[in-house]
MDAnalysis code that builds the backbone (N, CA, C; Angstrom):
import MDAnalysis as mda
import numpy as np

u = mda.Universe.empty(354, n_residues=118, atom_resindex=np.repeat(np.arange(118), 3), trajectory=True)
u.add_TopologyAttr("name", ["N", "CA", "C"] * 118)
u.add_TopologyAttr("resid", np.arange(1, 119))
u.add_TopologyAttr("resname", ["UNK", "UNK", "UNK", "UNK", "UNK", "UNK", "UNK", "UNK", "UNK", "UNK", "UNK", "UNK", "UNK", "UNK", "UNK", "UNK", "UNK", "UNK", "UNK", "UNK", "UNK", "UNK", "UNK", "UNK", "UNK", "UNK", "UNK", "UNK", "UNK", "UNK", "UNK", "UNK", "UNK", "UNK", "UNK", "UNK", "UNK", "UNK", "UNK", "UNK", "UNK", "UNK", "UNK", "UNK", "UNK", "UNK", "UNK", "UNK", "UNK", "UNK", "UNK", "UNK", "UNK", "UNK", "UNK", "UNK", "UNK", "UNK", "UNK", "UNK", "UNK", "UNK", "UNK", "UNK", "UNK", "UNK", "UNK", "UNK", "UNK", "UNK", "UNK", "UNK", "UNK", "UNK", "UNK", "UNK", "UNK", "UNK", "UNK", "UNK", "UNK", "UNK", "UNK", "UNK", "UNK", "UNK", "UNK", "UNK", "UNK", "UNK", "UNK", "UNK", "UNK", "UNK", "UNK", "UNK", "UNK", "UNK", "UNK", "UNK", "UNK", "UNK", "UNK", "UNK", "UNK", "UNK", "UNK", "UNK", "UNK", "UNK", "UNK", "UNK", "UNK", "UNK", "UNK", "UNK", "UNK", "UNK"])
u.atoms.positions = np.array([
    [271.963, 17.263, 343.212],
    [273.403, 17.083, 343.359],
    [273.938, 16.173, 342.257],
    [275.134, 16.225, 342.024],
    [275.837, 15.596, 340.929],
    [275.430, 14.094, 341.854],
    [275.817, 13.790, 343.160],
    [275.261, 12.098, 342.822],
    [274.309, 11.942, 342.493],
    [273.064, 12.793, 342.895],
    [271.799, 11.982, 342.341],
    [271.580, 11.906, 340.837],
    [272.299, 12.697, 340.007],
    [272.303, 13.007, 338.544],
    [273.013, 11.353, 337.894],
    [274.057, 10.791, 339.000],
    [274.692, 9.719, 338.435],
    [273.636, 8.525, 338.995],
    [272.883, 8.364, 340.145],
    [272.409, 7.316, 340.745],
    [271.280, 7.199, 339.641],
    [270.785, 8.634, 339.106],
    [269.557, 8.522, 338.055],
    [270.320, 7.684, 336.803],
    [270.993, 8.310, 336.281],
    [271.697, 8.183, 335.001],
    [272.048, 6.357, 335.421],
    [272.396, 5.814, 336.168],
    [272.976, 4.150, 336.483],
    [271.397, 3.488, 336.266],
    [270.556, 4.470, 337.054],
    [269.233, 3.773, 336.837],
    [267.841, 3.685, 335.186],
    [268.386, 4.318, 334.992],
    [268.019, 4.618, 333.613],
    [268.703, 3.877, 332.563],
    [270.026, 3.314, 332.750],
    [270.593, 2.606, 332.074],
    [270.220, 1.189, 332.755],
    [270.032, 0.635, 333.826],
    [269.495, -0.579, 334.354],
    [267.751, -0.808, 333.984],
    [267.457, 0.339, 333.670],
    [265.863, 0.217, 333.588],
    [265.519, -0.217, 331.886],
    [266.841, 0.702, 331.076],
    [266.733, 0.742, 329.644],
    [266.691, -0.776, 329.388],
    [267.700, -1.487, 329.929],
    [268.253, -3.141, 329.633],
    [267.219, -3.783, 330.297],
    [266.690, -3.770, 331.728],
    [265.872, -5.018, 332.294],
    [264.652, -4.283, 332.611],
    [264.113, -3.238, 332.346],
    [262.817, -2.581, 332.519],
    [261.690, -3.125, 331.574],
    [260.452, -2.788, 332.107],
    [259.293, -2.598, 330.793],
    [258.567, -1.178, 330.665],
    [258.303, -0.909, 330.078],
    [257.020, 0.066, 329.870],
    [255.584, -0.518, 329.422],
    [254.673, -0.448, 330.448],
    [252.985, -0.475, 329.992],
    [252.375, 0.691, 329.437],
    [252.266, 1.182, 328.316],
    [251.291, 1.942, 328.097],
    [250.552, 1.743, 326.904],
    [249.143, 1.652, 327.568],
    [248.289, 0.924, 326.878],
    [247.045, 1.478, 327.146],
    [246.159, 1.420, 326.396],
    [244.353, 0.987, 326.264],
    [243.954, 0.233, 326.333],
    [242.587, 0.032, 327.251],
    [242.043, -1.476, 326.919],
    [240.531, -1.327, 327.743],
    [240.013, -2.167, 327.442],
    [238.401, -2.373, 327.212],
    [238.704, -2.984, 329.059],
    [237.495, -2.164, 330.139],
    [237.787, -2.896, 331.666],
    [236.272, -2.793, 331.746],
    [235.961, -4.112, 332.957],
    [234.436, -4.390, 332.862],
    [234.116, -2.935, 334.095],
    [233.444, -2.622, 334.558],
    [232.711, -1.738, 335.482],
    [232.482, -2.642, 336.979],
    [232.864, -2.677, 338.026],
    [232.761, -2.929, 338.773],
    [231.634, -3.268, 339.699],
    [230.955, -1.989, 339.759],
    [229.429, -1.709, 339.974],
    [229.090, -3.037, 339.094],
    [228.506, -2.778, 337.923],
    [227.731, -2.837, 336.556],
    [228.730, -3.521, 335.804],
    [228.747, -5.087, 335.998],
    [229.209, -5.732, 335.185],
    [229.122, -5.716, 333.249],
    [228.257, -5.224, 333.297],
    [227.421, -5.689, 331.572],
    [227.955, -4.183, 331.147],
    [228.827, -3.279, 332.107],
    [229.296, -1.899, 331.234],
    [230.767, -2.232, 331.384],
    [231.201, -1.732, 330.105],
    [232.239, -1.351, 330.004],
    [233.372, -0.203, 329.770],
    [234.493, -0.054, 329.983],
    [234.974, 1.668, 329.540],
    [236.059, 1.421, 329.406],
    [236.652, 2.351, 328.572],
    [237.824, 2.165, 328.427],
    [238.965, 3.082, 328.780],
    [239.674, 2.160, 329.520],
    [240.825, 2.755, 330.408],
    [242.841, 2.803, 329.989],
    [242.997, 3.492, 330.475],
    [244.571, 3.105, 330.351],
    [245.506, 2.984, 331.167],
    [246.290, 2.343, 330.901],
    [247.565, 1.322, 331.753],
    [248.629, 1.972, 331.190],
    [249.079, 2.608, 332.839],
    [250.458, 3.184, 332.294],
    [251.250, 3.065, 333.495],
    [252.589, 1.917, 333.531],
    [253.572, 1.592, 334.726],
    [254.623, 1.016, 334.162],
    [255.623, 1.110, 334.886],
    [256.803, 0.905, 334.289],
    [257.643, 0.064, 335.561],
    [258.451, -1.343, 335.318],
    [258.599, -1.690, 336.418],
    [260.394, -2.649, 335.672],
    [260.473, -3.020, 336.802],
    [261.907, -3.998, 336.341],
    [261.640, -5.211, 337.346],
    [261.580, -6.322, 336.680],
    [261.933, -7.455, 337.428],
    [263.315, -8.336, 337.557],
    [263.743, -8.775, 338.636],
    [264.923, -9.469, 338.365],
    [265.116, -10.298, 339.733],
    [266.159, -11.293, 339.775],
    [266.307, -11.738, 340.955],
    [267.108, -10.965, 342.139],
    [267.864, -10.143, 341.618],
    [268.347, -9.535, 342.291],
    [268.182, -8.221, 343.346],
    [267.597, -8.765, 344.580],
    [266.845, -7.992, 345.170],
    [267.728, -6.844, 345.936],
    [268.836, -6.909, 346.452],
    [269.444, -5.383, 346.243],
    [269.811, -4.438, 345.896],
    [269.877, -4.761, 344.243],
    [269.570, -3.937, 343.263],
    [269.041, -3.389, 343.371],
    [267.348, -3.689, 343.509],
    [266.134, -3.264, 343.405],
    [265.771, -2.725, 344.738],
    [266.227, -3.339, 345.876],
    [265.839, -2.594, 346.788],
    [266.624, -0.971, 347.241],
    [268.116, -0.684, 346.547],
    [268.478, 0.062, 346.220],
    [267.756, 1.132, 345.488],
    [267.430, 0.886, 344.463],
    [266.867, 1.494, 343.342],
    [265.407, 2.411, 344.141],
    [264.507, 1.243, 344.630],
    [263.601, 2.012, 345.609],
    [263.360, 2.790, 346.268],
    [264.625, 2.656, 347.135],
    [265.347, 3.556, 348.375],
    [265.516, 4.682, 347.539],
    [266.249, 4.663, 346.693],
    [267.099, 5.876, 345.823],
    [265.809, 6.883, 345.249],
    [264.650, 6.127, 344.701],
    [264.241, 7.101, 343.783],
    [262.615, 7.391, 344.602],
    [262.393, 6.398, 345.818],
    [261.190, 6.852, 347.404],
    [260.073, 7.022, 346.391],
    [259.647, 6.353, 345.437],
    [258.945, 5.785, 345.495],
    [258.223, 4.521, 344.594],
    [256.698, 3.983, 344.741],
    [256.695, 3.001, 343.800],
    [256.906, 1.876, 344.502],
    [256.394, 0.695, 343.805],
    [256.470, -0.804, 345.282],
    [257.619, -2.200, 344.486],
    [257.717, -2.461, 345.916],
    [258.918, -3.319, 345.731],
    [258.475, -4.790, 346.527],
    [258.057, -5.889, 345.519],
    [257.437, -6.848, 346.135],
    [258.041, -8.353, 345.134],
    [257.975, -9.324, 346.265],
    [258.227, -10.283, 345.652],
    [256.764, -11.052, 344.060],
    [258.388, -11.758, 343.203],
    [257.466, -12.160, 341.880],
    [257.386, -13.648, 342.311],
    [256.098, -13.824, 341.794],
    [255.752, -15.650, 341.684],
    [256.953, -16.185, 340.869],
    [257.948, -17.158, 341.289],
    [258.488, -17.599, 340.651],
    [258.228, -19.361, 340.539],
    [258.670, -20.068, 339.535],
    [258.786, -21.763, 339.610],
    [259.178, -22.296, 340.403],
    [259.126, -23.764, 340.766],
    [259.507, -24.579, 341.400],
    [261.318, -24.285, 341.233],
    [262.043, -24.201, 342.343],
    [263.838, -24.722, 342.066],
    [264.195, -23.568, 341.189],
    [263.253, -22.137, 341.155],
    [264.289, -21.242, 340.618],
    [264.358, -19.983, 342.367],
    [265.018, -19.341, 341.386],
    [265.766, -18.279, 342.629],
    [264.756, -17.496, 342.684],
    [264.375, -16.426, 344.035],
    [263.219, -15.799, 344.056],
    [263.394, -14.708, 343.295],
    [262.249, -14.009, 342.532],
    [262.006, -12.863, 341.724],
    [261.922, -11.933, 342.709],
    [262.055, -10.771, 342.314],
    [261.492, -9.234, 342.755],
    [260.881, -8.156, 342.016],
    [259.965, -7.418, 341.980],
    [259.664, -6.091, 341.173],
    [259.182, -5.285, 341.632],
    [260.148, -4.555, 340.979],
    [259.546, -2.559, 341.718],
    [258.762, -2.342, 340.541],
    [257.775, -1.899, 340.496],
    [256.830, -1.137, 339.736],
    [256.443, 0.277, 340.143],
    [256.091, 0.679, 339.591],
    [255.170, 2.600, 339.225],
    [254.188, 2.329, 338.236],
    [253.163, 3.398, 338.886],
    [252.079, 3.522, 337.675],
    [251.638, 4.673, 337.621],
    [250.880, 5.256, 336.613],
    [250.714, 6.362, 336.524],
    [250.664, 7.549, 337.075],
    [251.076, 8.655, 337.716],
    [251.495, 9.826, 337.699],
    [253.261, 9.077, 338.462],
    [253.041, 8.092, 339.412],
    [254.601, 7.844, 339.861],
    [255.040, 7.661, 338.466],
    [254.786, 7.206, 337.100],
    [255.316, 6.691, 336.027],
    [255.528, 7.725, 335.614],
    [254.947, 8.396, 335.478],
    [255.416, 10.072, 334.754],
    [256.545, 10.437, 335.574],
    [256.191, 10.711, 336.435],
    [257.435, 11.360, 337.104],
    [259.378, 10.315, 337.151],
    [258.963, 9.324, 336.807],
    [260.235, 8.369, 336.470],
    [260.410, 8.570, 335.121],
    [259.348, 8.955, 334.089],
    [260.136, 8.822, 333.039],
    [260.108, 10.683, 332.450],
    [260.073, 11.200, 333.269],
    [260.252, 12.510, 333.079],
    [262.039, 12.473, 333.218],
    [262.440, 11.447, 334.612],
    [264.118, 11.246, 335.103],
    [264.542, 10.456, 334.404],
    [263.538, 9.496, 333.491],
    [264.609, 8.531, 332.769],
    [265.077, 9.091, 331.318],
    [264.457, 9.678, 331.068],
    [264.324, 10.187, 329.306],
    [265.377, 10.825, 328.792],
    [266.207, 11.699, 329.868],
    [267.500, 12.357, 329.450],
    [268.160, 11.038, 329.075],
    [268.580, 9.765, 329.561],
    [269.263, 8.785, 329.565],
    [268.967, 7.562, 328.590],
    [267.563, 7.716, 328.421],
    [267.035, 6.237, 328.184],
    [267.841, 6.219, 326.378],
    [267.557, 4.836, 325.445],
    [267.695, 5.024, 324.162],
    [266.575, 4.035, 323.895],
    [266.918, 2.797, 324.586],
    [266.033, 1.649, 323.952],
    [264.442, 1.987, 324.424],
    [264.317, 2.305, 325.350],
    [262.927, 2.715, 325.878],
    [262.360, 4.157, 325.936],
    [263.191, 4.862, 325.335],
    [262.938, 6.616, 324.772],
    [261.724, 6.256, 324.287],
    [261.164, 5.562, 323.763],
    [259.983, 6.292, 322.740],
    [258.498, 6.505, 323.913],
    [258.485, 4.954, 324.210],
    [257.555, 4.483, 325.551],
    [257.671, 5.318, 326.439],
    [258.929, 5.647, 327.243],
    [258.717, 6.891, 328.302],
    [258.416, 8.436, 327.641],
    [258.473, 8.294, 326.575],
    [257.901, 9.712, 325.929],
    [256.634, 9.782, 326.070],
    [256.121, 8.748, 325.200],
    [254.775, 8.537, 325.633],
    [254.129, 8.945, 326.864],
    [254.314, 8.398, 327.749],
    [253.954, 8.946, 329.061],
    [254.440, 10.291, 329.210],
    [255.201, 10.788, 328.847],
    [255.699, 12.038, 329.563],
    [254.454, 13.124, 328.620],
    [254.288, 12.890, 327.185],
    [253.177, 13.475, 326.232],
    [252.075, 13.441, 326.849],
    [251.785, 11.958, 327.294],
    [250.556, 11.915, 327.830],
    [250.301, 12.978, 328.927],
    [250.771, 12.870, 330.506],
    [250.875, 14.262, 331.318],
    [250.815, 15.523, 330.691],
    [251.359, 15.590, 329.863],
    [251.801, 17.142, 329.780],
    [250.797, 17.696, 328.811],
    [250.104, 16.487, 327.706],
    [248.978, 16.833, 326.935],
    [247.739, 17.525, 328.001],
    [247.298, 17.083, 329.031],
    [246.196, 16.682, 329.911],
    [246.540, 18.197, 330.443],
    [247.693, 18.852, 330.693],
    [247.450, 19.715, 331.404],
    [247.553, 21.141, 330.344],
])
């Protein structure tokens, strides 16, 4: 429906400004078998902010992905972050990419990545 086209499009522009993208490689020890290693990749995309109806909005709106409080300092206001990770991350930046500019390249990435694999 045309709202969800705008609730995406508001969120894609809130994600572009206060979002991150993880996608990455990196060397992880083996669980089992400490002394092995392999190498894995990190791919999630999340927004932190204090503003937790935002975010708890945002959650609601797009069902799925977690929405949990951030460690914050002494005497500041409490944090929040919704995060996604991989295949939920694909599938957000499959919805963010029509919209995104500043974070186009990173959600491409992921979206290449999926679509290479299959």
């Amino acid at each position: 429906s045309s709202t969800k086209k705008i609730k995406i499009a508001y969120i894609a522009g809130l994600f572009d400004g206060e979002g991150s993208v993880d996608y990455s490689r990196r060397w992880e020890k083996d669980r089992r078998n400490r002394s092995k290693k392999y190498l894995c990749r990190r791919i999630i995309c999340e927004i932190g902010m204090t503003d937790y109806p935002v975010l708890h909005w945002l959650h609601e709106t797009l069902g799925y992905g977690t929405l949990r409080p951030r460690k914050s300092p002494e005497g500041c206001k409490p944090q929040w972050r919704w995060r996604c990770g991989f295949r939920d991350s694909y599938m957000f930046a499959q919805q963010m990419l029509p919209h995104a500019i500043v974070k186009y390249k990173k959600l491409k990435q992921i979206v290449d990545h999926y679509e290479y694999k299959r």
